[in-house]
C-alpha positions in Angstrom: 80.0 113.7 103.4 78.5 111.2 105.9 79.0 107.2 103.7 77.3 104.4 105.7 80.1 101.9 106.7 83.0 104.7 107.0 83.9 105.1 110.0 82.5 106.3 112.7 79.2 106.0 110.9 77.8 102.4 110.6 76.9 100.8 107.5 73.3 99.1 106.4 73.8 95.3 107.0 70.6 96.0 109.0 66.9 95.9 109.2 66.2 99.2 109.4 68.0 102.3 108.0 66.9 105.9 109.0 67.9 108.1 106.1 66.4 111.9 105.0 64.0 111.3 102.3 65.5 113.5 99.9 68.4 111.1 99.6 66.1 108.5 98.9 65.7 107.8 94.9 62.6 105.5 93.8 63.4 102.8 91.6 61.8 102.2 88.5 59.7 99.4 88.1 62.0 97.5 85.5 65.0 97.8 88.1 65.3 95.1 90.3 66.1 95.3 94.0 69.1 93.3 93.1 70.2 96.1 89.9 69.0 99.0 92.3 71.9 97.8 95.1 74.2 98.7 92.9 73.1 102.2 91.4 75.5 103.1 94.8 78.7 102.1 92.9 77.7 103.1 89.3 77.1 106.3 90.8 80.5 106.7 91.6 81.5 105.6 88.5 79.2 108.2 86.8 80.8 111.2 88.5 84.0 110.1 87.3 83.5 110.1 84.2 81.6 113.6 84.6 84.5 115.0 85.7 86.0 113.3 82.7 84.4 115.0 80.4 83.8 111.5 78.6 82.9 112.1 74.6 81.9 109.4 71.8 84.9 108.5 70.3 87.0 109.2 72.7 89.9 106.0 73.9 90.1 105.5 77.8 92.4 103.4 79.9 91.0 102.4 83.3 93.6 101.7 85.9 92.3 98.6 87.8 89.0 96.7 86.8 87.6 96.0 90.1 84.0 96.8 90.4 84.4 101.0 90.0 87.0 100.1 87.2 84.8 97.7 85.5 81.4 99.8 86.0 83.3 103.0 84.1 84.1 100.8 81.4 80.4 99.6 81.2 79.4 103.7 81.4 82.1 104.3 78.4 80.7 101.7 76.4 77.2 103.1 76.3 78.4 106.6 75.5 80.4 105.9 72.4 84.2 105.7 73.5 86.0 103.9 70.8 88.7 102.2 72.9 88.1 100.8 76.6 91.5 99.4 77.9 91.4 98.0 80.9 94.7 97.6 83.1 95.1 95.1 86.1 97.6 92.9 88.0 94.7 90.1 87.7 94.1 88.0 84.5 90.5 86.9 85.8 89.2 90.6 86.5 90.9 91.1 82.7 88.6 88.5 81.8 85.6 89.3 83.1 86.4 93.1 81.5 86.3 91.2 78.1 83.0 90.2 78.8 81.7 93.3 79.5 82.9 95.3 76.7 86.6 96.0 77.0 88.1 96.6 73.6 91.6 95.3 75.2 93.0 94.7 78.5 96.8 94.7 79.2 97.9 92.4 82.4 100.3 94.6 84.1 103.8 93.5 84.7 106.7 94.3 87.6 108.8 96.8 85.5 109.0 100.2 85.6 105.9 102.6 85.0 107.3 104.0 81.7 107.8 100.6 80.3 104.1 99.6 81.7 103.3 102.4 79.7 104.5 101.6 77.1 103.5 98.5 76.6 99.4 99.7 77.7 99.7 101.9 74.3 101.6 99.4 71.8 99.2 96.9 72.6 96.5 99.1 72.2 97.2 100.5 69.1 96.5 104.1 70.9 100.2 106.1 69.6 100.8 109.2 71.4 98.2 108.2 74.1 94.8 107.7 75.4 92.4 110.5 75.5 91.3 110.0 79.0 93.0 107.7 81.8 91.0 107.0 85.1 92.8 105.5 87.7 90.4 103.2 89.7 92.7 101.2 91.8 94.6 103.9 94.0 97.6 102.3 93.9 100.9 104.2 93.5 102.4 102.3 90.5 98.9 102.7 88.7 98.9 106.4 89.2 102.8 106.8 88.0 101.8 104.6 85.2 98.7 106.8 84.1 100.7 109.5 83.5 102.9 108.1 80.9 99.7 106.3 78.9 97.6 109.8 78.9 98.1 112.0 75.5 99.5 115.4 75.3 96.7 117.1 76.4 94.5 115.0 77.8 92.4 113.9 80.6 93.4 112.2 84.1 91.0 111.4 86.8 91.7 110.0 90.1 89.1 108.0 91.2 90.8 105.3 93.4 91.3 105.6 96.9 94.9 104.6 97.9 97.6 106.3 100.0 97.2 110.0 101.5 100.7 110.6 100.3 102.0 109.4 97.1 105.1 110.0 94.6 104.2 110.6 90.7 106.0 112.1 87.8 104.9 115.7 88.1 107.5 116.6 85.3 105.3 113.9 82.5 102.1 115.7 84.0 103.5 118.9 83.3 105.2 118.6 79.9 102.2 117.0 78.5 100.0 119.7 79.8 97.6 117.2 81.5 94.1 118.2 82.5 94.2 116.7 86.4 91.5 115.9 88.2 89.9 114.1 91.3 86.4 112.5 91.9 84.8 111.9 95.4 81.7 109.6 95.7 79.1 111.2 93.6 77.3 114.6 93.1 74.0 116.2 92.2 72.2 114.3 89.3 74.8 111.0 89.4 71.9 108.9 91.1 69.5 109.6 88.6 72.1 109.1 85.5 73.1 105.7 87.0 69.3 104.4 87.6 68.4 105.7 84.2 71.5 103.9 82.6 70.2 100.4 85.0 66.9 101.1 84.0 67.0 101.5 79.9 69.2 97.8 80.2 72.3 100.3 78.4 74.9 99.2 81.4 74.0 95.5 82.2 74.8 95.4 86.0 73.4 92.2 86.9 76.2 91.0 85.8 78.7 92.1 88.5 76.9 90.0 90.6 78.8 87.3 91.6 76.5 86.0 94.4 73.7 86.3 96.6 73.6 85.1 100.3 72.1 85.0 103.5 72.7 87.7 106.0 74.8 84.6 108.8 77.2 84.5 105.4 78.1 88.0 105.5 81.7 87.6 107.4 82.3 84.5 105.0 81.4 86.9 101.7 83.7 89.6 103.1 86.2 87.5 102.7 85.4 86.3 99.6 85.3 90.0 98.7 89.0 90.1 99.8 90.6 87.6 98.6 89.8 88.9 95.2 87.0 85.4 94.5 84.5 87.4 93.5 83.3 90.9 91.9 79.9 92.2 94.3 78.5 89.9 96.4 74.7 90.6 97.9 73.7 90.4 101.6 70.8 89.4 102.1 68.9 91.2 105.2 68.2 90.0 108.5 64.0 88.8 108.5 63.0 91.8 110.1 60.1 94.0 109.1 61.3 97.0 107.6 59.2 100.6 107.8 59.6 102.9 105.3 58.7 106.6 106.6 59.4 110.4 106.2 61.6 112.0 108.5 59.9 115.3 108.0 56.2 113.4 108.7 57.8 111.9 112.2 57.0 113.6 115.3 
């Protein structure tokens, strides 16, 4: 899969961007330009919970509440799922989870990934375990940690990029005859789910917006980015006229 801003390929802080036109999607009139930026991440978040298998009433932990972590909360929330935990190292990314509809968040603490665990499910009230865990953060003491809060039975989807290599409990995953599974980027029909969910105002996105600035701010928003200041900042585009044509019209 070719993703603008992985490299080699470059990404699209620029005034024009040649793409085939059957990977374009039209927005709907009642989504914003602003909303429509970000059908790219709920997307994502959407094919995660796809491979989920995400029912109403179902409980879910989400490993890590940045913006894929919060945005499959959101999604969660709109289908029905009884619990939404969210899990994080940050007390103001908790917060903000709280605010978007996070039944409880638990601030995870330097001890071991059975005690994290443990903790994640006492304080949620969940007893034997969540129904569904989704790891969104990639890191290595979230993923061990995900494996202890999942139920006997249940669901586990990596959807955090971290590591290549990393070392997890394959004896809990085994014993509690968990359903494993990965998510990459999105699939056929995620696009459309995500601007439909935008759309019908049922997963408020706006609301991950932390800022919007001009394109000469874009190094200082990056950093913002990185230091954790903010959840999805906009760039603005260079004042350039953009052309929007077919591919398959061009000669």
């Amino acid at each position: 899969m070719v993703f603008a801003a992985t490299p080699p390929h470059h990404g699209t802080l620029t005034g024009f961007w040649v793409a085939p036109f059957d990977f374009c999607y039209k927005l709907p009139l009642t989504v914003s330009l602003q909303e429509g930026a970000l059908t790219e991440p709920l997307a994502v978040s959407v094919h995660i919970l796809k491979q989920a298998q995400i029912s109403p009433g179902n409980s879910i932990v989400i490993m890590g509440t940045g913006p894929i972590g919060l945005l499959c909360g959101a999604v969660v929330k709109a289908f029905g799922a009884s619990k939404i935990i969210g899990v994080d190292i940050a007390q103001s990314k908790l917060n903000f989870a709280k605010e978007l509809g996070f039944t409880h968040t638990y601030l995870s603490q330097g001890i071991s990934a059975e005690d994290n665990a443990k903790a994640i499910l006492d304080k949620s009230d969940l007893g034997q375990g969540a129904d569904i865990v989704i790891d969104a953060s990639g890191a290595e003491t979230s993923i061990q940690t995900s494996l202890h809060v999942v139920k006997a039975g249940g669901v586990y989807v990596q959807g955090g990029m971290g590591k290549a290599d990393i070392t997890f409990s394959i004896m809990a995953m085994c014993q509690k005859e968990v359903t494993v599974k990965g998510s990459f980027r999105y699939g056929p029909g995620d696009y459309e789910l995500a601007t439909e969910l935008v759309s019908s105002g049922r997963v408020p996105v706006k609301k991950l917006i932390s800022d919007v600035v001009d394109f000469h701010q874009a190094e200082e928003a990056f950093k913002k980015v990185k230091e954790g200041q903010v959840v999805k900042v906009l760039i603005a585009g260079p004042n350039e006229p953009v052309q929007v044509k077919r591919l398959d019209t061009l000669s």
